[in-house]
C-alpha positions as CSV (number, residue, x, y, z in Angstrom):
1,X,15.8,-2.0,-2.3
2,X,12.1,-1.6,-3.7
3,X,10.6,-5.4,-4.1
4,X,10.1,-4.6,-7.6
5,X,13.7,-4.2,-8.1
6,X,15.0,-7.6,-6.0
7,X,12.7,-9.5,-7.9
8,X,14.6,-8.2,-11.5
9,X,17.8,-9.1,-10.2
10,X,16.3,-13.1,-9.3
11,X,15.0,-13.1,-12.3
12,X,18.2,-12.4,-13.9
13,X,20.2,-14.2,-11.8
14,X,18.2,-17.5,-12.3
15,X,18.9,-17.0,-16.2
16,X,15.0,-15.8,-16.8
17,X,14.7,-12.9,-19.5
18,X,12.9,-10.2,-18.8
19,X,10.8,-8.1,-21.4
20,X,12.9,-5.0,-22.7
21,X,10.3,-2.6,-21.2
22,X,11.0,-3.7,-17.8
23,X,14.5,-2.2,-18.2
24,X,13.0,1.2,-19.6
25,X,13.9,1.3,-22.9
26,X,12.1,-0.4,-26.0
27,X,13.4,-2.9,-28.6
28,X,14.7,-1.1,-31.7
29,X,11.9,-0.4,-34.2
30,X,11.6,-2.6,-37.1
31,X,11.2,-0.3,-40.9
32,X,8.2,-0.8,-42.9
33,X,8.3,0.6,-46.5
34,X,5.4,1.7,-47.8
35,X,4.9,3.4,-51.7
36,X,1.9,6.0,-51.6
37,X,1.3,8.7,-54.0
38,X,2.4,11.8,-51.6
39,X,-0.1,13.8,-53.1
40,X,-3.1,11.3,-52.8
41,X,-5.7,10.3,-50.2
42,X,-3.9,7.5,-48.3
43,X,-1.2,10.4,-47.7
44,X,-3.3,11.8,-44.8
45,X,-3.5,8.4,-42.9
46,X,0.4,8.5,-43.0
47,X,0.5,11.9,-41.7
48,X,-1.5,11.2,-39.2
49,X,0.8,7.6,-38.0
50,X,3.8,9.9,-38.4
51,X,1.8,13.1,-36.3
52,X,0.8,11.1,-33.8
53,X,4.4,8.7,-33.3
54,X,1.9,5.6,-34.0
55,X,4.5,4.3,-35.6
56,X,6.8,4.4,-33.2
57,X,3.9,3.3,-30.5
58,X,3.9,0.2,-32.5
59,X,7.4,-0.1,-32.9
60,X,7.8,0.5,-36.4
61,X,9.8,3.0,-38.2
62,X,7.6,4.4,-41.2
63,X,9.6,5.4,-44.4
64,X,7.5,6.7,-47.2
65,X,8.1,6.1,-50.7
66,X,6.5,8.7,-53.1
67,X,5.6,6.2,-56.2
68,X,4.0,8.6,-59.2
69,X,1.0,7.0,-60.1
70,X,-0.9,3.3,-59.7
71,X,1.8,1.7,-62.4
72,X,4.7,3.0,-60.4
73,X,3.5,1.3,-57.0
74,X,3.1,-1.6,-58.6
75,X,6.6,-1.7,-60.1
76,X,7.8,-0.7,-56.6
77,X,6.2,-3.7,-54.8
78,X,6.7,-6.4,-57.6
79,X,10.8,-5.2,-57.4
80,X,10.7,-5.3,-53.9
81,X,11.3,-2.1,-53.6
82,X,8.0,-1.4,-51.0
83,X,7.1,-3.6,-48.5
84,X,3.5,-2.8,-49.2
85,X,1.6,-0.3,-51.9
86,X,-2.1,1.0,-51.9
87,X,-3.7,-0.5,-54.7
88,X,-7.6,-2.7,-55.2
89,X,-8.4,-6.4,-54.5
90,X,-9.5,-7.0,-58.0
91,X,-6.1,-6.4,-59.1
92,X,-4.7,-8.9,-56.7
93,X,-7.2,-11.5,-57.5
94,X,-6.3,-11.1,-60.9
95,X,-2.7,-11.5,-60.2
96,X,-3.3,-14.6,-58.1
97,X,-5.2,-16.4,-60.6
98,X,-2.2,-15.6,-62.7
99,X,0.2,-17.2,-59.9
100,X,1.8,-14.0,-58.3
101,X,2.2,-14.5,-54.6
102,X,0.2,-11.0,-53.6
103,X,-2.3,-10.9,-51.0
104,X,-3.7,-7.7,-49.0
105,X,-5.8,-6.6,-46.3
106,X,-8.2,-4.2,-46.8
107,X,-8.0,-0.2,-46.1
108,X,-11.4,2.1,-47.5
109,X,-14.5,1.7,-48.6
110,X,-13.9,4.8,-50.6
111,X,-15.4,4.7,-54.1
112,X,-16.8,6.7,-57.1
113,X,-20.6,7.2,-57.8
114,X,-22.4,9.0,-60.8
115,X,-22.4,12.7,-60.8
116,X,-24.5,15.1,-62.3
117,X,-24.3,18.8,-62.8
118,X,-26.3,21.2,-60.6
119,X,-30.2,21.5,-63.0
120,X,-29.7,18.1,-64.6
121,X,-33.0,16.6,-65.9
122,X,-31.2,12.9,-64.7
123,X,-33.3,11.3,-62.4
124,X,-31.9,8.0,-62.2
125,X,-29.6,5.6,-64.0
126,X,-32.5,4.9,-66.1
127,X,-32.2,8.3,-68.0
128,X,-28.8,7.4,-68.9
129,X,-29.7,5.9,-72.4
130,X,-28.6,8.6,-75.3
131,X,-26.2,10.6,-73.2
132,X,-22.7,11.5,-72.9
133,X,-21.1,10.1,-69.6
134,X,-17.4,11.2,-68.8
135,X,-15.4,8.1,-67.4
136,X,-12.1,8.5,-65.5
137,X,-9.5,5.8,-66.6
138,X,-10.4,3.6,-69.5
139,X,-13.3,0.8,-70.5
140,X,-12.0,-1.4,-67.2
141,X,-12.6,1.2,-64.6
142,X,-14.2,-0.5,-62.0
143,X,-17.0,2.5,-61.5
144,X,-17.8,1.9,-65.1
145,X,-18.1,-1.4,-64.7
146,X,-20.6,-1.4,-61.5
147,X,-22.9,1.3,-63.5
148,X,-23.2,-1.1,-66.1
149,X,-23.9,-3.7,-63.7
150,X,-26.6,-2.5,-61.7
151,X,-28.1,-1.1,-65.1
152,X,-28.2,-4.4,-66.2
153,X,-29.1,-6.0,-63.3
154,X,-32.3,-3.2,-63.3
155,X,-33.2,-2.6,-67.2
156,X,-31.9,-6.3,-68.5
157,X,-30.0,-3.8,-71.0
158,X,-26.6,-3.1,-72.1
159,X,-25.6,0.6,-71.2
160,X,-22.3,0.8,-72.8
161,X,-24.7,0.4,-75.9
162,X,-27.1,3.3,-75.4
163,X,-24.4,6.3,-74.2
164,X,-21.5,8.1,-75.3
165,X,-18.5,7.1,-72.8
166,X,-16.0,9.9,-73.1
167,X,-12.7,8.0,-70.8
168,X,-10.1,10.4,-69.7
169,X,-7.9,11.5,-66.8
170,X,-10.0,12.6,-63.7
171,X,-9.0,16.2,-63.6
172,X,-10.2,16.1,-67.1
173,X,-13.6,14.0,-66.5
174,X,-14.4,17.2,-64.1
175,X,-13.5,20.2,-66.2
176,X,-16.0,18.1,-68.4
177,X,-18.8,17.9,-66.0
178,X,-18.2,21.8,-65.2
179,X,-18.4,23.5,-68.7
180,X,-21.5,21.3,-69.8
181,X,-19.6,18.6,-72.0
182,X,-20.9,15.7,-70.5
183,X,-24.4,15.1,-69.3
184,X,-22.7,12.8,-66.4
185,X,-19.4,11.9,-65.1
186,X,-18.3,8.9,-62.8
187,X,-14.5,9.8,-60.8
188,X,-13.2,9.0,-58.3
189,X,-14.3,9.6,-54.9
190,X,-12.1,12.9,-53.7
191,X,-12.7,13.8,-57.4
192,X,-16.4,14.1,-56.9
193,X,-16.2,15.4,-53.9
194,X,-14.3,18.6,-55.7
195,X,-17.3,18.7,-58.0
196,X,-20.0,18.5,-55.3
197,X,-18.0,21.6,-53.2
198,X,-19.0,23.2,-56.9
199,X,-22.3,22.9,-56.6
200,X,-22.8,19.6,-59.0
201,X,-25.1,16.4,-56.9
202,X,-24.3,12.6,-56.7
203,X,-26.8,11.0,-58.0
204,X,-25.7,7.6,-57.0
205,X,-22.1,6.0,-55.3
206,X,-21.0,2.9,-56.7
207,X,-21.5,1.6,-52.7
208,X,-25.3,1.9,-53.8
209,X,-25.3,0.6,-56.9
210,X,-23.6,-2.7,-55.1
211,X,-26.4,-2.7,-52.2
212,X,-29.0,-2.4,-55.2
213,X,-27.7,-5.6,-56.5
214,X,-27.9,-7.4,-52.9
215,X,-24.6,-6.7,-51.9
216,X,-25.4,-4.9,-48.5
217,X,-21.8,-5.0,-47.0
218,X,-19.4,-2.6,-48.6
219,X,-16.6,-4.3,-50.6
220,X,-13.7,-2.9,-49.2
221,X,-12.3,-1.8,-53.0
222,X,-8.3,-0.4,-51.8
223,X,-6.3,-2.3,-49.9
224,X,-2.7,-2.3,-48.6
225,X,-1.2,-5.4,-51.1
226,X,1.9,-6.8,-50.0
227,X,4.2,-9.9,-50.9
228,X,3.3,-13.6,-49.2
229,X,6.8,-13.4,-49.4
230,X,7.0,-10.2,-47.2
231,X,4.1,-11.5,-45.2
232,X,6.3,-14.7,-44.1
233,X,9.2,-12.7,-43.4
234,X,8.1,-9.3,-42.0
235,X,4.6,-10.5,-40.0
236,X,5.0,-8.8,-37.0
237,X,6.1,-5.6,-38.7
238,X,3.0,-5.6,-41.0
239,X,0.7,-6.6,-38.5
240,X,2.2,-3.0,-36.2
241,X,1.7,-1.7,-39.3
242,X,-1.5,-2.6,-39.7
243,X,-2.8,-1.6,-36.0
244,X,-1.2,1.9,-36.4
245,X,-3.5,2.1,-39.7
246,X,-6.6,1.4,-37.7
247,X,-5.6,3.6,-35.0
248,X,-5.1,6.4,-37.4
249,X,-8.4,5.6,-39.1
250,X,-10.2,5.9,-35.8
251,X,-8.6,9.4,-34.9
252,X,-9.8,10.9,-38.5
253,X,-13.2,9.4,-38.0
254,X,-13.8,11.2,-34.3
255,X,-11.3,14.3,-34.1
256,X,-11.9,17.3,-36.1
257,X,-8.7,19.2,-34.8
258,X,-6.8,16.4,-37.0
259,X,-8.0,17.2,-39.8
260,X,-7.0,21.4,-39.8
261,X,-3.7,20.0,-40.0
262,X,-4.1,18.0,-42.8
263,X,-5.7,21.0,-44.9
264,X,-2.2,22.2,-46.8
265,X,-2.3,18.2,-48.0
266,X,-5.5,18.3,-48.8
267,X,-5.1,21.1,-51.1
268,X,-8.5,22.8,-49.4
269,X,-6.7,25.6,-47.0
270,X,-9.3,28.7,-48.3
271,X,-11.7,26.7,-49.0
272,X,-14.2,25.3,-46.2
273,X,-16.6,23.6,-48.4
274,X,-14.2,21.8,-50.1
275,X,-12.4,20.8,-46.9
276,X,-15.5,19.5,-45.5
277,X,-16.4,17.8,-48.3
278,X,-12.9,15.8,-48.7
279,X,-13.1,15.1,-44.6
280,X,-16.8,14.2,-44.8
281,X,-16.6,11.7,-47.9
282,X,-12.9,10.4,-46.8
283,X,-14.7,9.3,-43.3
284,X,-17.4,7.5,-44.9
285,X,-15.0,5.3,-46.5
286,X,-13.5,4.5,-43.5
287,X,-13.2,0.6,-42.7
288,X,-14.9,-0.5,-39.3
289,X,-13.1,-3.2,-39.4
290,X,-11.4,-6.3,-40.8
291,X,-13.7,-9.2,-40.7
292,X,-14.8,-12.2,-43.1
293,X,-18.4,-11.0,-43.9
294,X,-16.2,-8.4,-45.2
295,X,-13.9,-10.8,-47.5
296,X,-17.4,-12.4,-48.4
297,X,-18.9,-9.5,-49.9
298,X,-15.9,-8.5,-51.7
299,X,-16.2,-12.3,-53.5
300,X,-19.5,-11.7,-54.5
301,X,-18.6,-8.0,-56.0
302,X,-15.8,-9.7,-57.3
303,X,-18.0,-12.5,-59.5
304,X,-20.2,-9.7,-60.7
305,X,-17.3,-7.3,-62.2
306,X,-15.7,-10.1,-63.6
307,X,-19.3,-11.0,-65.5
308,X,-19.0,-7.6,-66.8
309,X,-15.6,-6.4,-66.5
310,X,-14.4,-10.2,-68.2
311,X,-10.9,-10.8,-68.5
312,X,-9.6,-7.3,-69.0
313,X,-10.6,-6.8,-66.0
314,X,-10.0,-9.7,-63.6
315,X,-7.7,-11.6,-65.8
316,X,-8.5,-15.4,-66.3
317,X,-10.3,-15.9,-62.6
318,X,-14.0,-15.6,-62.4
319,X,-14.1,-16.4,-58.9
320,X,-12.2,-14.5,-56.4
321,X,-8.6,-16.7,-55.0
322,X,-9.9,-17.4,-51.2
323,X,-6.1,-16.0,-50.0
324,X,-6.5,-12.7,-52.2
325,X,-7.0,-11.3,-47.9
326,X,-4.5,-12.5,-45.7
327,X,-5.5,-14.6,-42.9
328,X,-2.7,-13.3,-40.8
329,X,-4.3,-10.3,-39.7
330,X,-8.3,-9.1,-38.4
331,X,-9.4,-6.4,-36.9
């Protein structure tokens, strides 16, 4: 008998439990349900846990729920329906200071920024004044809201009063940009980077405009928002959850062959510049990490968007609630 083996059966024998793994076989996994928008962004992170049995690495069982839109999620995680949605920090500070039990931990850095068509005569933000800008979403969308910020920050003037905002839906805001109808746009990030494989330039991301006015770590904007009800019953499966996340994250940052098989999602199969442009712009949104400098310079983002945003935006709370990131997990 190997020595390995003798030393299993005195363990056993004198009542002492051995790990699972030292019998060959694993605990059962524990599910995790998580609403994304199938179609959307955070859809390739998935594919890639599920691809790569992270999931099951971290002993989880990953079920996906396909939610419509941002509305839907929300409806999904406030029924407890999801154990976790993707949604932004703003809108669970807002919640908090509203006293709804929500926390989150962050999961891009993946913003808008200002886009101009191919020829355009707009310099900087400071041409604005006496244009028309398209706007995806409505008055509260948060990349609105940081333009006028940093253009108040930089002029001492109010924008909103000096151009024409056009708000619509985001395939909308572009079909604007590309047939001339606006002088600008601001969309969201895999928006623009459809426009930019069409030839039309960036003129500034909102991640500038927030280092212009001294913010110089990147607010993580999306997060994964879950109950502090979930988060006392399920920790162990969200923090798996979480480390398959980061692990995924890492693979899409470094390996290229990852991404091929992502193209049919990404809605870019016979078309390499806009594949390059989704992978390029997705990976420099990607989170390094999880740390408090990071939860410090989303509180000062946050006190600056609710200046400007005001309670449309960020509810009754000017100041960001200090649990709005959950302590229970770093990285």
């Amino acid at each position: 008998m190997k020595r390995r083996d003798f030393n299993k059966l005195l363990a056993m024998a004198a009542g002492v439990a051995l790990p699972a793994r030292a019998f060959g076989f694993s605990p059962p996994a524990k599910e995790v349900v998580v609403g994304v928008q199938l179609t959307g962004t955070a859809s390739w992170e998935m594919q890639t846990i599920l691809d790569k049995r992270l999931d099951a690495h971290n002993e989880i069982r990953l079920e996906l729920m396909d939610v419509a839109n941002k509305q839907a999620g929300h409806v999904a995680l406030l029924s407890g329906e999801a154990d976790l949605i993707l949604s932004d920090y703003i809108w669970v500070a807002s919640l908090r200071a509203a006293g709804e039990p929500v926390t989150c931990v962050p999961h891009s850095l993946a913003v808008g920024g200002l886009m101009v068509p191919a020829g355009s005569d707009i310099g900087s933000v400071a041409d604005l004044p006496g244009r028309t800008i398209g706007i995806a979403g409505g008055p509260v969308d948060k990349s609105w809201i940081a333009l006028q910020a940093y253009y108040g920050q930089l002029t001492g003037d109010t924008l909103a009063d000096k151009v024409d905002a056009k708000f619509g839906a985001p395939p909308l805001i572009n079909e604007l940009l590309a047939n001339g109808e606006v002088d600008a746009s601001l969309n969201f990030w895999h928006f623009n980077a459809r426009a930019k494989a069409a030839g039309h330039s960036e003129l500034i991301s909102v991640a500038q405009m927030m280092e212009g006015m001294g913010i110089t770590n990147q607010p993580p904007l999306l997060a994964w928002v879950f109950l502090e009800e979930t988060a006392e019953k399920k920790d162990d499966v969200l923090t798996h959850f979480f480390d398959a996340s980061f692990e995924a994250k890492e693979l899409l940052a470094s390996d290229d062959a990852i991404w091929e098989g992502l193209r049919e999602q990404m809605r870019a199969t016979d078309n390499d510049a806009l594949f390059h442009a989704l992978r390029d712009d997705y990976r420099a949104g990607i989170i390094p990490g999880y740390s408090d400098e990071m939860i410090d310079a989303a509180a000062t983002a946050f006190a600056i968007m609710a200046e400007y945003g005001g309670p449309d935006l960020v509810g009754d709370s000017t100041t960001m609630d200090p649990g709005t990131f959950w302590a229970g997990y770093r990285a």
